[in-house]
C-alpha positions in Angstrom: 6.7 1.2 -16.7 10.3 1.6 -15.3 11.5 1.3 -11.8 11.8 4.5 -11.2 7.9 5.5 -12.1 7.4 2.3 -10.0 9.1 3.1 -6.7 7.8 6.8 -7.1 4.1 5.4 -6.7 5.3 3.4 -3.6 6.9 6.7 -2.5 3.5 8.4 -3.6 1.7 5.9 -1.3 4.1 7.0 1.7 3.1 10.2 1.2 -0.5 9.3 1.1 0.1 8.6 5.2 2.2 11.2 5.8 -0.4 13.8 4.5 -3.7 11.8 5.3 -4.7 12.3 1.6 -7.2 10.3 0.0 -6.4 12.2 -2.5 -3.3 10.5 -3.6 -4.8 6.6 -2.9 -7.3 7.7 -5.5 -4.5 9.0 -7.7 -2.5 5.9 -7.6 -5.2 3.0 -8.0 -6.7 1.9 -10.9 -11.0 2.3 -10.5 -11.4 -1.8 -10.6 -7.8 -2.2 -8.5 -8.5 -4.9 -5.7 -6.7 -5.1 -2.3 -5.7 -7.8 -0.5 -4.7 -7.1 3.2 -3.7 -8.9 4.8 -3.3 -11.8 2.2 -5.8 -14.6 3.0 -8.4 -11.7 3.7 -11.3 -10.9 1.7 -10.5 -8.2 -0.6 -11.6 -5.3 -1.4 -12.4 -4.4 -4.9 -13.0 -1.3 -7.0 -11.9 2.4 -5.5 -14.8 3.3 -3.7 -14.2 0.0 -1.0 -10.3 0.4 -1.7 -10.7 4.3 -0.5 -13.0 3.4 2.8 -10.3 0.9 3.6 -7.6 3.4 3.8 -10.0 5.9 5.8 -9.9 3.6 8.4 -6.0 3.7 8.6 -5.7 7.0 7.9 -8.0 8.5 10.4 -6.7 6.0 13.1 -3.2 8.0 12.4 -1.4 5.0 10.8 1.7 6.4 9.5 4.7 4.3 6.5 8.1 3.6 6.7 9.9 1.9 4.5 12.4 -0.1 5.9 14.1 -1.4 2.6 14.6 -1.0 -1.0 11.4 -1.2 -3.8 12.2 -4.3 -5.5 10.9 -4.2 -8.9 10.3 -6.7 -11.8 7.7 -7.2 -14.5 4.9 -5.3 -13.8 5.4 -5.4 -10.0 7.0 -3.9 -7.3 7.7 -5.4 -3.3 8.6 -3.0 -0.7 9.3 -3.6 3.1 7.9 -1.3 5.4 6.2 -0.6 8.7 3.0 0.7 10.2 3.4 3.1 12.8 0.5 3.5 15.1 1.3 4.9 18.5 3.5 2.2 20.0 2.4 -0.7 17.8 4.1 -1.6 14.8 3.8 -3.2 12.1 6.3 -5.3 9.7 5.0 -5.6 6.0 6.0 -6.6 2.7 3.5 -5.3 0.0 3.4 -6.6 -3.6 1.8 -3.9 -6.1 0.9 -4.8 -9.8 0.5 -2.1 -12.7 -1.8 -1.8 -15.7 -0.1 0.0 -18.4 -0.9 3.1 -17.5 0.9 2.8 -14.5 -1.7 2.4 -11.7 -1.8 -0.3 -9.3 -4.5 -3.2 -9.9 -3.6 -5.1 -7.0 -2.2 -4.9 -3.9 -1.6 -7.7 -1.6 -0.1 -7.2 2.2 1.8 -10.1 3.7 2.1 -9.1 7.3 0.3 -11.5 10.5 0.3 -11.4 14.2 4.0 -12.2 14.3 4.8 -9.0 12.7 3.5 -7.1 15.3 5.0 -5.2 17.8 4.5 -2.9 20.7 
């Protein structure tokens, strides 16, 4: 998997926000993926728990923007961004991992209190 098909599934995962589709988080996670947000959290593993994680941020109105470049190497891709919700936000960096099909097996969220704010 290239860079480009790389930072075109972190774009994807914008979008996912942007539209509130479910939709596309089912379309860019592999069905035994496991997230990890924030790191140092229990995770959440396989799409049905991935999917009622993201509910929860998408029907709370969270929206993404990326606030830097997709970095990209070996099967993996970081991205800055930010969490908009209202007048909280949020500074992340995400880490995603691909199988060879191109879906993401893992994401893990480095983001704590100190990234907040309002």
């Amino acid at each position: 998997m290239d860079a480009s098909a790389k930072t075109a599934t972190v774009e994807k995962y914008v979008e996912a926000f942007d539209k509130q589709s479910m939709d596309l988080i089912r379309e860019i996670y592999a069905d035994d993926a496991v997230v990890e947000d924030p790191v140092g959290t229990d995770p959440y593993r396989g799409i049905d728990a991935i999917c009622s994680f993201y509910e929860r941020g998408l029907g709370a109105g969270a929206k993404l923007r990326l606030t830097g470049p997709v970095r990209c190497a070996g099967n993996a891709a970081a991205f800055p961004f930010q969490v908009v919700m209202g007048d909280m936000v949020i500074n992340i960096i995400d880490v995603f991992e691909f199988n060879d099909s191109g879906k993401v097996t893992s994401m893990k969220a480095y983001w704590g209190p100190e990234s907040m704010e309002s």
